[in-house]
C-alpha positions as CSV (number, residue, x, y, z in Angstrom):
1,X,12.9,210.3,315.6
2,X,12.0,213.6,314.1
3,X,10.4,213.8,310.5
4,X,13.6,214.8,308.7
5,X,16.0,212.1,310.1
6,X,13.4,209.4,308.8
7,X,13.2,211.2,305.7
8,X,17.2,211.2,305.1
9,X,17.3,207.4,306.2
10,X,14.7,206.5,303.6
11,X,16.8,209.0,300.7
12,X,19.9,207.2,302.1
13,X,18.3,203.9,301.7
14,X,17.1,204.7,298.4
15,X,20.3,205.9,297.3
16,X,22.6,202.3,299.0
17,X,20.1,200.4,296.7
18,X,20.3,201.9,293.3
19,X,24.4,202.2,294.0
20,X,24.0,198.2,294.4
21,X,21.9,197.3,291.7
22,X,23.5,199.8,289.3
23,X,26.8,197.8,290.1
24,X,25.1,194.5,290.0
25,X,23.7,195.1,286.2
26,X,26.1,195.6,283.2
27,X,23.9,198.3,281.4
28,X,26.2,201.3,282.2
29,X,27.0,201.0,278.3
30,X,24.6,199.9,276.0
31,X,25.2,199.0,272.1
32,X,23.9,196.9,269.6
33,X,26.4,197.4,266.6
34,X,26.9,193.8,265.3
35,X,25.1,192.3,268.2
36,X,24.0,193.1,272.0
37,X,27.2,194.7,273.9
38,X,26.1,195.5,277.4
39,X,29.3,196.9,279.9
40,X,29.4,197.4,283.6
41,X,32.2,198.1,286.6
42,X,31.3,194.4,287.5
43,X,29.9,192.3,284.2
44,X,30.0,192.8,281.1
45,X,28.1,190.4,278.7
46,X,28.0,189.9,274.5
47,X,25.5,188.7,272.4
48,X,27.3,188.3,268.9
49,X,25.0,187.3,266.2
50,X,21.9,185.4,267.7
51,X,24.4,183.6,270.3
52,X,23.7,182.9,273.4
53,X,24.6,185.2,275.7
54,X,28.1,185.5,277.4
55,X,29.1,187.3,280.5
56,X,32.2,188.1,282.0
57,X,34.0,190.4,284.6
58,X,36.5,193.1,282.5
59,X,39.8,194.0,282.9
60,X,39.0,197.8,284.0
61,X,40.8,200.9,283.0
62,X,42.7,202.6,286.3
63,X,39.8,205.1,286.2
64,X,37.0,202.7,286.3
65,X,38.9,200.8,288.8
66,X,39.2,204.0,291.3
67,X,35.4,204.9,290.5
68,X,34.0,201.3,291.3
69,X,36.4,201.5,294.8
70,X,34.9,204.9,295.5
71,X,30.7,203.7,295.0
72,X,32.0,200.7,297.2
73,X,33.3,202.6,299.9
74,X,30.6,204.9,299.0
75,X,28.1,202.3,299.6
76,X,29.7,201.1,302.7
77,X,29.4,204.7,304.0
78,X,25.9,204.8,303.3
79,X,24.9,202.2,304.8
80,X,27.1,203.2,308.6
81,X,24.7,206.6,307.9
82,X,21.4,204.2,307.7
83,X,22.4,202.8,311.0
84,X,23.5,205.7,312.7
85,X,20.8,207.4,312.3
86,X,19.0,204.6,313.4
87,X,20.7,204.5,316.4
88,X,19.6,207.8,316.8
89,X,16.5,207.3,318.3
90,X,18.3,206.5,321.2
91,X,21.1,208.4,321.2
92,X,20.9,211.6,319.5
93,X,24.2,212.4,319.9
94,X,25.5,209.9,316.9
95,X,23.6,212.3,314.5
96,X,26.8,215.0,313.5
97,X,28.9,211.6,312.9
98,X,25.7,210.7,310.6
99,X,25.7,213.7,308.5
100,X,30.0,213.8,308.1
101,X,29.6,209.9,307.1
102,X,26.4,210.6,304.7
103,X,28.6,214.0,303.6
104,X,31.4,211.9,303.0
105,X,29.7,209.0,301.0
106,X,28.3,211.8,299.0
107,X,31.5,213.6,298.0
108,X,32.6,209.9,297.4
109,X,30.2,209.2,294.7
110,X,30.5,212.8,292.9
111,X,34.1,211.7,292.5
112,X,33.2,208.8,290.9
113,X,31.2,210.9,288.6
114,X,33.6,213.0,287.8
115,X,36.9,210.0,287.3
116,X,34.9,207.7,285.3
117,X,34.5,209.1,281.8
118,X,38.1,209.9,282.4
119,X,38.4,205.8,281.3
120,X,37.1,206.6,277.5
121,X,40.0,206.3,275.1
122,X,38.0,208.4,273.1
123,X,39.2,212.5,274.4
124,X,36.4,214.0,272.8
125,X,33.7,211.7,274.7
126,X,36.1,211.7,278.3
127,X,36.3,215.1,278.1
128,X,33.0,216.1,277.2
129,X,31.0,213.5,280.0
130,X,34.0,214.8,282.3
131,X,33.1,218.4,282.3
132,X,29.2,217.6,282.4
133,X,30.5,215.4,285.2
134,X,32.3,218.1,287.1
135,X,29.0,220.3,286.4
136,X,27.1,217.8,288.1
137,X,29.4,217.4,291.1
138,X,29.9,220.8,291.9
139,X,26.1,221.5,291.9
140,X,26.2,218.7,294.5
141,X,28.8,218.9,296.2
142,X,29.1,222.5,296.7
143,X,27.6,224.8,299.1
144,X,24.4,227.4,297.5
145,X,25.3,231.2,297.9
């Protein structure tokens, strides 16, 4: 294996982890206005008053619901890249399927970005994280001329 196929395995890697521990925790949202609110795609858990602490799994908005299918699928993705290019060391012909599956995964987790402030109720804050959203994506996702 070359230098740079080891490199974008360990990136890949890096990137499959954080997607599954970022879905794991429930600290996407963080408040602490009349106790400790803490929201995720998969938990969310309230502290009210000195309680003890109680978690649960939300009802999701349709937007939060399509972002947390496209980091799963996006994870899924990621990890066929890690072991395609792994498999690359002995068959360096799996590496073009490796980059359209990493591409994919990537363009797959920019969407994401860009549909889930769409699931505020509040316009001014899903339209303002949407368009820094869709900033971030299209420096991504796009090609540099």
């Amino acid at each position: 294996m070359d230098k740079l196929t080891i490199i974008s395995g360990t990136l890949f890697l890096a990137a499959d982890v954080f997607a599954i521990v970022s879905l794991a925790m429930p600290d996407w949202i963080i408040t602490d206005v009349g106790g400790d609110t803490r929201l995720g795609l998969m938990w969310s858990c309230m502290t009210l008053y000195n309680r003890h602490q109680v978690c649960y799994s939300p009802e999701l908005q349709p937007e939060w619901f399509m972002a947390l299918v496209c980091i799963f699928v996006g994870c899924i993705l990621i990890t066929a890249t890690i072991i395609l290019l792994a498999s690359s060391h002995w068959d360096r012909n799996v590496i073009p399927y490796a980059r359209w599956v990493g591409f994919t995964a990537m363009v797959l987790f920019c969407l994401a970005a860009v549909i889930f402030p769409m699931g505020f109720h509040i316009n001014e804050i899903a339209l303002w994280i949407t368009v820094i959203s869709e900033l971030f994506a299209g420096k991504v996702c796009l090609p540099h001329f």
